[in-house]
Phi, psi and omega in degrees: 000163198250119148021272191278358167278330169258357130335293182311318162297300169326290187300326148335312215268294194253041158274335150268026174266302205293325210278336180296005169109310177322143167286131182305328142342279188301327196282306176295328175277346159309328174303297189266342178291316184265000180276316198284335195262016160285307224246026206207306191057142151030288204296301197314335184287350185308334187244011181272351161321301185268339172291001170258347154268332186296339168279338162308339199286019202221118203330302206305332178296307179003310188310276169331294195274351174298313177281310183300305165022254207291317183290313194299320175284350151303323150286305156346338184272159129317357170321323182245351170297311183303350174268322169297341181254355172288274208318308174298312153322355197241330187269338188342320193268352177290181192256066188104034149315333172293286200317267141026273184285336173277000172252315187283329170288334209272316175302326181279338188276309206277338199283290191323345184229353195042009186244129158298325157312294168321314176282335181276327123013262204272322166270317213274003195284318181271320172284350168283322191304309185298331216256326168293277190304009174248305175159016176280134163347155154280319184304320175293324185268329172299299202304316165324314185284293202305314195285334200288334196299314180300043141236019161285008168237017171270294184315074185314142332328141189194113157319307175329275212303328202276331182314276219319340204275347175282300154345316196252308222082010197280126177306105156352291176306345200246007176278280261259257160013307182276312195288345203310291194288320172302336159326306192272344180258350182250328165289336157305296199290339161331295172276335164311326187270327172326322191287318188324269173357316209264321199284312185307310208272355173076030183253008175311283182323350166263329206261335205253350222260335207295179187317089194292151196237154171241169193272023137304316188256352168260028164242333163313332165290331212277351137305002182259025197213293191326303191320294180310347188241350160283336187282334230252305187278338178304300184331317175301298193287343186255319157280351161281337170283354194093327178278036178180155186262139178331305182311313193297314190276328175307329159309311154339307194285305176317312186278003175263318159332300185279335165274022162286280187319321204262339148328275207277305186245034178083009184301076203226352186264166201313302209285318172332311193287288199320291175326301200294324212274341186283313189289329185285356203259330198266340162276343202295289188343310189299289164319339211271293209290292195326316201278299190300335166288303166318308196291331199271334183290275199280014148280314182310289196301322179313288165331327164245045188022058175282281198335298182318275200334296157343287163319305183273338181282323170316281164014285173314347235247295178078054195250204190261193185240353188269351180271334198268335189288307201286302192306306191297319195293321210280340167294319203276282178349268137003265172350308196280348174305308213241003148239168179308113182319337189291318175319287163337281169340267177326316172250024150265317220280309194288340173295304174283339159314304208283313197305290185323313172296338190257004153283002171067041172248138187298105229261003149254352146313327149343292211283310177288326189309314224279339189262001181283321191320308174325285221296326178314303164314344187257000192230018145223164183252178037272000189253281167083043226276324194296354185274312185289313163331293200279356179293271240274322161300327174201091203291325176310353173253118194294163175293305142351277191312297204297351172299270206305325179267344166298342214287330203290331174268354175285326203294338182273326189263330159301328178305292192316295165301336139311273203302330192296328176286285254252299114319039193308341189260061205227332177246345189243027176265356210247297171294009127309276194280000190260325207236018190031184201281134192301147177256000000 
């Protein structure tokens, strides 16, 4: 049977495995059990025990539950109403300052936790009430909130990125690296349109009316916040620097977190503790077994020659590569509705790296178009996960609205992948100077 006909079957089956409710594990490995053991027999299944450890098998995932850690115990904390409430003080006076600070904590809040959730989470408990009570849309306070929370997975530290650099083969640290400045070019565009916004709906005098702070009391926050972004930035610096592999330092990081937490805000009984290490123990499982499936997924297409196949017929297409770049992104897009970014990651990135490198494209440049794709998937629906977060913080704003204050920031993350094609070195230049050209 031909190759790309049993793709097509293959993609069929585990779009309705996943869409039934099965857990995306569980879905792929039902997925790869039964194709391989139509077109393959019996004998092929002999090896999925060990190719399901052999993916596991590997010092670098460490990383992973080290970062959920380090981000849970951060959530766990007052960190971010407290980074949300610095910012505002400080920001109080800008023109859509409200807005403003609840987009720049969420950026600061998602480099500190690597998680999306966590971040809508934690600024939006404070920041929607306040932002409805100076006198802002409820759509505007959700919605704000949903998108700043997707730059916890651009934004380094990022699980995301740490999937992809296993997924690929790819240096971690130079994952970590490209996103810095689109991190930072999607939080500029975040707040530009906020000020648009606040200045379009005529709302500067609302935006301008809140509490004057003296400069006592905006100096008076920054030890309860300042400590965690000095921990964030050692983390950074000691793996960009070389002295320690993404694990040693995500190991690092989680215990200076929690010993931070437990410091500045008291963190110290059995159950504080016990809560951050059962949720960070109860998502690493989750990625783990997902990884350990995926790998088991892309043996199966490997086996029945999909991947190639695939891989040669794009190849064949003989298109322009920016048309062919524009197709992938409109896949990833689509994807990213109905599935989980770890998911995505995982049965896409081997396919699509060998297309993208011989289309001469940069494969951690790569890595952000494909995870800005993520954070869009994460603020639509039918999965949305950050839409259902902030429903669940403020079930009184309908999904609609919070849907509706989103939409205008996915139009900054198509902006944004538009300008990173149009500027590819905006993601490769800052790992180019720190870690010099990739071999």
């Amino acid at each position: 049977m031909d190759p790309l006909l049993i793709g097509l079957a293959i993609a069929v089956a585990t779009v309705l495995v996943l869409f039934s409710g099965v857990s995306v594990a569980i879905g792929l490995l039902l997925v790869a059990t039964l194709f391989l053991l139509i077109f393959d027999g019996p004998r092929s299944l002999e090896a999925l025990p060990e190719l399901f450890y052999a993916e596991l098998n590997s010092f670098a995932l460490l990383s992973i539950p080290m970062f959920i850690i380090m981000g849970s115990a951060i959530a766990s904390t007052r960190a971010g109403p407290d980074l949300y409430e610095a910012l505002e003080r400080w920001l109080t006076r800008v023109p859509g300052g409200l807005v403003v600070s609840n987009l720049g904590a969420c950026g600061l809040f998602a480099a500190m936790s690597g998680s999306s959730p966590a971040t809508c989470a934690a600024i939006g408990k404070m920041g929607i009430p306040e932002m409805r009570r100076r006198g802002y849309p409820a759509e505007v306070a959700a919605g704000s909130i949903a998108a700043g929370g997707t730059l916890g997975i651009l934004i380094p530290p990022s699980v995301t990125m740490i999937v992809y650099g296993i997924a690929t083969e790819t240096s971690i640290g130079r994952l970590f690296l490209a996103g810095v400045m689109p991190g930072v070019l999607l939080v500029v565009l975040f707040i530009a349109w906020a000020i648009f916004d606040t200045w379009r709906r005529g709302a500067a005098a609302t935006a301008l009316s809140g509490v004057r702070y003296t400069w006592r009391q905006k100096i008076e926050i920054l030890p309860r916040v300042v400590p965690f972004l000095l921990i964030i930035v050692g983390v950074l610096v000691a793996l960009y620097g070389g002295i320690a592999t993404p694990s040693e330092t995500a190991a690092v990081g989680a215990l200076l977190c929690i010993v931070a937490a437990m410091v500045i805000y008291r963190m110290v009984s059995h159950r504080e503790l016990w809560l951050v290490l059962k949720d960070s123990t109860r998502e690493s499982v989750m990625i783990l077994f997902i990884i350990g499936a995926a790998g088991v997924f892309s043996f199966m297409l490997s086996s029945l020659l999909v991947t190639q196949s695939v891989a040669q017929w794009i190849a064949a297409l003989d298109v322009n590569r920016w048309v062919l770049m524009a197709i992938i992104n409109l896949f990833l897009l689509v994807a990213g509705f109905f599935l989980p970014p770890v998911a995505v990651i995982l049965m896409s990135a081997p396919i699509l790296l060998p297309i993208i490198t011989s289309a001469g494209f940069d494969p951690y440049w790569f890595a952000v178009i494909l995870t800005i794709n993520m954070e869009i998937g994460l603020i639509t629906p039918p999965v949305g996960l950050n839409l259902y977060v902030i429903n669940g913080i403020a079930p009184d704003i309908t999904l609609r609205q919070i849907l509706v204050g989103s939409l205008p920031f996915v139009g900054c993350m198509i902006l944004a992948i538009v300008i990173l094609c149009a500027f590819p070195g905006i993601a490769t230049w800052l790992p180019t100077a720190v870690m010099g050209v990739a071999l």
